[in-house]
C-alpha positions as CSV (number, residue, x, y, z in Angstrom):
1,X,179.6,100.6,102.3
2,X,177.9,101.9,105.5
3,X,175.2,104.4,105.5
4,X,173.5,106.2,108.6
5,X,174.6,102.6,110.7
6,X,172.4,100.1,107.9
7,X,174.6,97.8,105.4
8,X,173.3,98.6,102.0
9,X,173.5,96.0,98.8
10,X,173.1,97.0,95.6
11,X,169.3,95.7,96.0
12,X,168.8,98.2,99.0
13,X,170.5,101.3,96.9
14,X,168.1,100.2,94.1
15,X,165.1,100.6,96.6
16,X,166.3,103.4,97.8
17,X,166.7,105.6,94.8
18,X,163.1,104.5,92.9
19,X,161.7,105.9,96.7
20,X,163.8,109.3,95.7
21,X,162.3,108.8,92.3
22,X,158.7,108.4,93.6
23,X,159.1,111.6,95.6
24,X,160.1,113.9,93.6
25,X,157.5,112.9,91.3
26,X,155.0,113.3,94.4
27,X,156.3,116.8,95.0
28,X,155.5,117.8,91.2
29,X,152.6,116.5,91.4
30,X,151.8,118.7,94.5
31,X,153.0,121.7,93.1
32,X,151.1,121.7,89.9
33,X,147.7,121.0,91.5
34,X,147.7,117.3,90.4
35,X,147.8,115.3,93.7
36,X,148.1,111.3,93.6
37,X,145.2,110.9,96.3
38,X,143.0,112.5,93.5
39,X,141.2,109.3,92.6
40,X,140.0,108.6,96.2
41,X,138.8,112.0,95.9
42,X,136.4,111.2,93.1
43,X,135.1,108.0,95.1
44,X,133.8,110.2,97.9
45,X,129.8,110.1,98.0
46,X,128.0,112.5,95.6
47,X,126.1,115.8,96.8
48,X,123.6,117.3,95.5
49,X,120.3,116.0,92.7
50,X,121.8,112.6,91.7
51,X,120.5,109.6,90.6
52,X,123.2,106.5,91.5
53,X,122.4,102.5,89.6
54,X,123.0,99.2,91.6
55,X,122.4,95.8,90.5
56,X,119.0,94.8,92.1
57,X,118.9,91.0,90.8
58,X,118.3,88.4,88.0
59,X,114.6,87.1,87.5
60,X,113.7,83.4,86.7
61,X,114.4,83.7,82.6
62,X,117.6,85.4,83.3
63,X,117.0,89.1,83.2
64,X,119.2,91.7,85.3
65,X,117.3,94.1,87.1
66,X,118.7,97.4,88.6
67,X,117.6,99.7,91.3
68,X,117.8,102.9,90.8
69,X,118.3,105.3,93.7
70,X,117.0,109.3,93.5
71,X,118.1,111.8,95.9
72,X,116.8,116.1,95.4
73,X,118.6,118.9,96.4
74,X,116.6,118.6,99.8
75,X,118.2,115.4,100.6
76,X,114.8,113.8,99.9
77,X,115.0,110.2,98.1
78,X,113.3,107.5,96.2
79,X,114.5,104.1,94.8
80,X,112.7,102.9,91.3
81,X,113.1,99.2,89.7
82,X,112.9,98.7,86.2
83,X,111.6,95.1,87.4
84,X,107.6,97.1,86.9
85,X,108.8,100.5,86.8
86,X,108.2,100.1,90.5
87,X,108.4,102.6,93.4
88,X,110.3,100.9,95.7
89,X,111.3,102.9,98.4
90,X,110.3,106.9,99.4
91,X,112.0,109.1,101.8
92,X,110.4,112.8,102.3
93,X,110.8,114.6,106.2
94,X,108.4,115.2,109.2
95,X,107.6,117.8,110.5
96,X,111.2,117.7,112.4
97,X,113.0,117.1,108.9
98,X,113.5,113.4,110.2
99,X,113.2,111.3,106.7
100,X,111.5,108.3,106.3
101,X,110.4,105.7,104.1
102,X,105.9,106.6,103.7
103,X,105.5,103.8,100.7
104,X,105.4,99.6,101.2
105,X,108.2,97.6,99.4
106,X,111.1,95.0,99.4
107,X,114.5,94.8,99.3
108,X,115.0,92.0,96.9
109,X,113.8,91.6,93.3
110,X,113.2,88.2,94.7
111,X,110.2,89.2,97.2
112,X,108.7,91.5,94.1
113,X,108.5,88.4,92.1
114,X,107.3,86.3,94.9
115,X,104.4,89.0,96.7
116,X,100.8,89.6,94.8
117,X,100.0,92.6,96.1
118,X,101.6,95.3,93.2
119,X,103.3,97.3,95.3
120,X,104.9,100.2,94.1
121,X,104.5,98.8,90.5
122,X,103.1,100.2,87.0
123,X,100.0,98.9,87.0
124,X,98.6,98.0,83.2
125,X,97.5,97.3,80.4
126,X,93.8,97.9,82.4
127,X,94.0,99.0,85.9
128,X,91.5,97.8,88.1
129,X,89.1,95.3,86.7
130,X,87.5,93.7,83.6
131,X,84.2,92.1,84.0
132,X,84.4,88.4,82.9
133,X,87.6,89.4,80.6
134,X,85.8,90.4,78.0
135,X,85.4,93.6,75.5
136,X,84.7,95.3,72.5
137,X,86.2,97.6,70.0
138,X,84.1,98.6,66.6
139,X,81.7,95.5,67.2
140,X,84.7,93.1,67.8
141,X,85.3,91.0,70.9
142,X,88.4,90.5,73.3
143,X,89.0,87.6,75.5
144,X,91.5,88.8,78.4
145,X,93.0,86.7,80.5
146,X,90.2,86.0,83.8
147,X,93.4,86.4,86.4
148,X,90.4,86.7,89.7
149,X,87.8,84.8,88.2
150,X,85.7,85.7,86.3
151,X,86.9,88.7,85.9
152,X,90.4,90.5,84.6
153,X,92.5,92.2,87.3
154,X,95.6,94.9,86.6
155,X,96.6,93.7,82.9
156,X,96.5,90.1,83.8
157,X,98.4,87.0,84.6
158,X,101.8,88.9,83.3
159,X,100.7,92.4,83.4
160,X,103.3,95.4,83.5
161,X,104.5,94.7,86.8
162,X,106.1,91.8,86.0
163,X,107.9,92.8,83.0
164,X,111.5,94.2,82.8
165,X,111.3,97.9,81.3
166,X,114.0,99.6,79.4
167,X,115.7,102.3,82.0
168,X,117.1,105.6,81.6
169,X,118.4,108.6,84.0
170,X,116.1,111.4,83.9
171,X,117.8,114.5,85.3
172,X,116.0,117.9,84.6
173,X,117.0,120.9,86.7
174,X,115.0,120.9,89.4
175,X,114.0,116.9,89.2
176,X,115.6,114.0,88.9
177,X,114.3,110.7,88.1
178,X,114.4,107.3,85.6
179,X,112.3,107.1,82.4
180,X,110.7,103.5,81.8
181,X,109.8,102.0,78.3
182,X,108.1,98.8,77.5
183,X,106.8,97.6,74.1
184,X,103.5,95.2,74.7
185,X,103.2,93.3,71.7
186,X,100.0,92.5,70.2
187,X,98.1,89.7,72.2
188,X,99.9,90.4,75.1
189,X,97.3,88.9,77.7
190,X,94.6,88.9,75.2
191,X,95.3,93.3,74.5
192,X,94.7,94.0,70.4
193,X,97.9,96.5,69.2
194,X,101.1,96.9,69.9
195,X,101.7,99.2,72.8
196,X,104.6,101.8,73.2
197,X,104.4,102.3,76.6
198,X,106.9,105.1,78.2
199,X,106.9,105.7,82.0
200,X,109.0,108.7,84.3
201,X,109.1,108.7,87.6
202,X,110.5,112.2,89.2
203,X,110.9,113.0,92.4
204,X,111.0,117.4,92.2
205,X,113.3,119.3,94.6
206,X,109.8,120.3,96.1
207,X,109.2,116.8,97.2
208,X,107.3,115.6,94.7
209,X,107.0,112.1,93.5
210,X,105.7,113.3,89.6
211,X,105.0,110.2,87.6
212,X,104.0,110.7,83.5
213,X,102.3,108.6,81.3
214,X,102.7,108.2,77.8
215,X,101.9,105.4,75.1
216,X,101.1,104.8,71.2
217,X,99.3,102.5,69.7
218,X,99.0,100.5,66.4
219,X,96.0,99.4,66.1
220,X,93.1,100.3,68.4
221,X,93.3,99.0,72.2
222,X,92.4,99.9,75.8
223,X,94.3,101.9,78.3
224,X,94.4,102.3,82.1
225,X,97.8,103.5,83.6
226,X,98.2,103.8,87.2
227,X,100.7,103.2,89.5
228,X,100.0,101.2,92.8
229,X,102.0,102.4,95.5
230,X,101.0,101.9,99.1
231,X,101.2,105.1,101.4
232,X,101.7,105.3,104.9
233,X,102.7,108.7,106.2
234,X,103.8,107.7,109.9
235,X,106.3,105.1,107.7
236,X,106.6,102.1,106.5
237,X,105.6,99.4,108.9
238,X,104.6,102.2,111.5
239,X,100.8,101.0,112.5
240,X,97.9,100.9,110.8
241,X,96.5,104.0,108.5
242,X,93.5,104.2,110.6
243,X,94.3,107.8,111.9
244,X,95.2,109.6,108.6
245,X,92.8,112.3,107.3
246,X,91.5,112.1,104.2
247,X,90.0,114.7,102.2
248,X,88.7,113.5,98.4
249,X,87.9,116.2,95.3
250,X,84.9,113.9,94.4
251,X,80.9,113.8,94.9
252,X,80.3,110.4,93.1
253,X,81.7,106.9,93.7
254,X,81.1,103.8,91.4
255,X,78.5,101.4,92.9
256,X,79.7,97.9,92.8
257,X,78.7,94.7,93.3
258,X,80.5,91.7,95.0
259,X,82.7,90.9,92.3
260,X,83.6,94.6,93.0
261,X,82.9,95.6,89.4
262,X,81.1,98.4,88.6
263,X,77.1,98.6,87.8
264,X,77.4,102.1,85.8
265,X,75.6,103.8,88.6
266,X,77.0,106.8,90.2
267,X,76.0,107.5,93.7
268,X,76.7,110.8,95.5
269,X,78.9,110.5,98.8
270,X,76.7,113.0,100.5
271,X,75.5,111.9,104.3
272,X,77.5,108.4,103.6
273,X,80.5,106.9,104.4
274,X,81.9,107.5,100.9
275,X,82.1,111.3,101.9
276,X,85.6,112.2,102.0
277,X,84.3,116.2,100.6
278,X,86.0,116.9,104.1
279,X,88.6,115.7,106.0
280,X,87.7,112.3,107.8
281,X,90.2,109.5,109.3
282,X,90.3,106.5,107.1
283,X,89.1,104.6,110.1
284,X,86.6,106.5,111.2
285,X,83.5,104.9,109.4
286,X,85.7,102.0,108.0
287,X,83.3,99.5,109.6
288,X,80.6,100.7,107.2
289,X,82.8,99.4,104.3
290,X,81.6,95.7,105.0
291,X,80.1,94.1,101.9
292,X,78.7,90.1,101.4
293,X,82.2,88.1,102.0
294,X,84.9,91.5,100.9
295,X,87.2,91.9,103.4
296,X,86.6,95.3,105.3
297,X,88.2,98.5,103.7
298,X,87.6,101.1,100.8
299,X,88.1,99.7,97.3
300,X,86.2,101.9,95.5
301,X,86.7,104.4,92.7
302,X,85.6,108.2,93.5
303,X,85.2,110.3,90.1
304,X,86.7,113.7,90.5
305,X,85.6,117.2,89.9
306,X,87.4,119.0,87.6
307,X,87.8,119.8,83.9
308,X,89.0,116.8,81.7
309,X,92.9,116.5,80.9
310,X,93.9,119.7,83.2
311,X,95.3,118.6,86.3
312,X,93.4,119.0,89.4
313,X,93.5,118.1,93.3
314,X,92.2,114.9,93.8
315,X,92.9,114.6,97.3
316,X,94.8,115.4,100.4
317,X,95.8,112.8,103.2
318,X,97.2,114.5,107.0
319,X,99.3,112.6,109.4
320,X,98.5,113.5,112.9
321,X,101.7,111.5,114.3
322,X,104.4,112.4,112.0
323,X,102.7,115.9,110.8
324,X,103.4,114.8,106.8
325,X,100.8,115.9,104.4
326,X,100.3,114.0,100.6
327,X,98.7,116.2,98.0
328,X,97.9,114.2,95.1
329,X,97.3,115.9,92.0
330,X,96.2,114.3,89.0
331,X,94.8,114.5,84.9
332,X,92.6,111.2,85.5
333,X,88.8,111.3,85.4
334,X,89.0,109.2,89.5
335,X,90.7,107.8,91.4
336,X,90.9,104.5,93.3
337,X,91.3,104.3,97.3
338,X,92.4,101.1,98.8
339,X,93.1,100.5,102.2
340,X,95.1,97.4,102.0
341,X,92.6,95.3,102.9
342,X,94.4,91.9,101.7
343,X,97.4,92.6,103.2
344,X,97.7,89.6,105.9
345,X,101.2,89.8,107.9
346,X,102.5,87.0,106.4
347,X,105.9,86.8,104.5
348,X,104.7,87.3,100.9
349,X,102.9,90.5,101.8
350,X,106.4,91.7,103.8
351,X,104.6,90.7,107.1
352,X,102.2,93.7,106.3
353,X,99.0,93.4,107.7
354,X,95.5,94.8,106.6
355,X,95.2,98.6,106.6
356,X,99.2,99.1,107.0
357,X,98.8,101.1,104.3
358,X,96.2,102.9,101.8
359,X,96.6,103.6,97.8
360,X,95.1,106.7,96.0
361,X,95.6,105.0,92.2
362,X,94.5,107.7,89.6
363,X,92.8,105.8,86.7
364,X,90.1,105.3,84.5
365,X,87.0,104.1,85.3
366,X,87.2,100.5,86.0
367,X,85.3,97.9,83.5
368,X,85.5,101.6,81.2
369,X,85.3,99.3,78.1
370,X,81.8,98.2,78.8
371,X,80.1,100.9,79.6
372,X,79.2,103.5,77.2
373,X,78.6,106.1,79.8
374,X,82.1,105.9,81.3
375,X,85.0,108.2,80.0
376,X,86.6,106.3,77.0
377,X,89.6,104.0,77.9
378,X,90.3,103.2,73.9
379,X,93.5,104.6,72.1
380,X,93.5,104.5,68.5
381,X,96.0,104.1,66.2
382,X,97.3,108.0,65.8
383,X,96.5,109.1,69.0
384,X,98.8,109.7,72.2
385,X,97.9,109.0,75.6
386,X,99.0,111.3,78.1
387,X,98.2,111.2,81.6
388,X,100.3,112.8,84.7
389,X,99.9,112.5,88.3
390,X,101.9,114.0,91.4
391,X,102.1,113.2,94.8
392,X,103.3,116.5,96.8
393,X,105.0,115.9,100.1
394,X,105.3,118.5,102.6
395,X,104.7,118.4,107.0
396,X,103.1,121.1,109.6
């Protein structure tokens, strides 16, 4: 049998009639709306408020890690890692509407593990520091673990940022995000009480990074929840800080003294160096900040004006170069300001060198616990801590 000058076999007819078969059941298809190419539809890139999980790595006891990328209706992003419930990336425009990354990080759960500078993590049990380790609750005494000797640094040896939280999607309608959770069990780095600990991370369609705070306790214990990301407006590995105009809701500071803990005193900012009241560069009286064998750069913790628990401007940070501004907004009693001052180019610190970056971490009081004067850093059993800070991005 010939047919249009081919020799068919009784293989070939076979062919031939399941590709008849296969197109009639394409034009069906078709014509009721159901077209085979459908799938590959559905694999095309989301629009829109989405939050989208990757695997992000496996840590030295053999926990998977995930990162966690955010994206608002403004095409704005941020990525998150339940490896700390870290800030690991932030992506907000310019006054152009270019976007680019304004916070220090890593691309590898491996560098997080490997790097001591906190970035971008949850920063607990105590932010900031301890003096010699030690405390008190109802006359009894708590040895913590003396991570900067003598004294107690971020929650110690293992604090938050190197524990793996439980993750969630958050997505609200005008926010999305990832909720944290991580149970600190009693003795955790020398902490009394078992800690429910509950962390979301938001980033608004209003370009807002909004991070909330919540935990529980058991039995009574101290609390200081911040997180530690390191700002630069001009982006990420862009030059130094130095330029960047800082404005500060605060009259006081906490005296310290070369150990960088606090002596109780506080000392008004007025006709110093301290005085952010109005807007200053960073760099522009940085040279005052030297002190015994420190390294040069702000460390110190500014208490803020305001009524307690409502939240209130804490400060404002302008760009000259890029034109972003960072409100940050905050329920804390003060807030820390660190210009990177560690930071030393080489490859556990990402090659980022000193004053690449500055923090603004909302806190506590540091060394709250031993002093009476301070605002209370003790949760009892009963009680709910709640604490909220946002960081408001927007460019002129």
């Amino acid at each position: 049998m010939r047919h249009s000058g081919f020799h068919l076999t009784a293989g070939t007819i076979c062919r031939d009639s399941a590709t008849r078969l296969w197109l009639a059941a394409s034009f069906f298809l078709t014509a009721f709306g159901n077209h085979p190419t459908i799938a590959a539809d559905q694999t095309k890139p989301e629009k829109g408020p989405r939050v989208t999980k990757a695997a992000f790595g496996k840590t030295a006891d053999g926990l998977e890690t995930s990162l966690f990328t955010c994206t608002n209706s403004k095409g704005a992003s941020m990525q998150v890692t339940d490896y700390g419930a870290r800030l690991v990336a932030l992506h907000v425009p310019d006054r152009a509407g270019k976007l680019a990354n304004v916070t220090l990080g890593f691309d590898t759960l491996e560098k997080y593990v490997d790097h001591t500078a906190y970035m971008g993590c949850t920063t607990g049990r105590f932010a900031n520091r301890i003096a010699n380790g030690r405390f008190s609750i109802d006359g009894k005494e708590y040895k913590l673990a003396a991570n900067i000797s003598p004294n107690h640094l971020h929650g110690g040896v293992k604090g938050f940022d190197r524990h793996v939280w439980k993750a969630a999607e958050v997505r609200q309608p005008h926010a999305v995000g990832v909720n944290f959770k991580f149970l600190s069990k009693d003795g955790d780095e020398g902490y009394p009480g078992n800690l429910d600990t509950s962390v979301t991370i938001l980033l608004t369609d209003d370009n807002e990074l909004k991070i909330d705070y919540l935990a529980t306790t058991d039995k009574p214990t101290i609390l200081n929840l911040t997180n530690h990301a390191y700002f630069n407006l001009s982006g990420a590995g862009a030059g130094d800080i130095l330029p960047h105009k800082l404005t500060l809701n605060s009259d006081y500071y906490l005296a310290v003294d070369a150990g960088v803990i606090p002596t109780g005193k506080l000392t008004p900012v007025k006709g110093t160096f301290m005085d952010f009241t109005g807007p200053h560069t960073i760099g522009e009286r940085i040279a005052e900040t030297k002190f015994g064998s420190l390294p040069l750069g702000y460390d110190h913790c500014f208490v803020l004006r305001g009524a307690k628990g409502a939240l209130v401007q804490a400060a404002r940070v302008e760009d000259p170069q890029s034109g972003r501004v960072m409100d940050v907004l905050t329920t804390e009693p003060a807030v820390q300001l660190y210009t990177s001052n560690y930071l030393d180019g080489g490859p556990k610190n990402g090659g980022f060198k000193q004053h690449s970056a500055f923090c603004l971490e909302t806190q506590h009081y540091p060394d709250s616990p031993n002093h009476a004067e301070f605002p209370s850093a003790v949760l009892r059993l009963g009680e709910k801590f709640q604490s909220t800070t946002v960081y408001k991005f927007s460019a002129k």
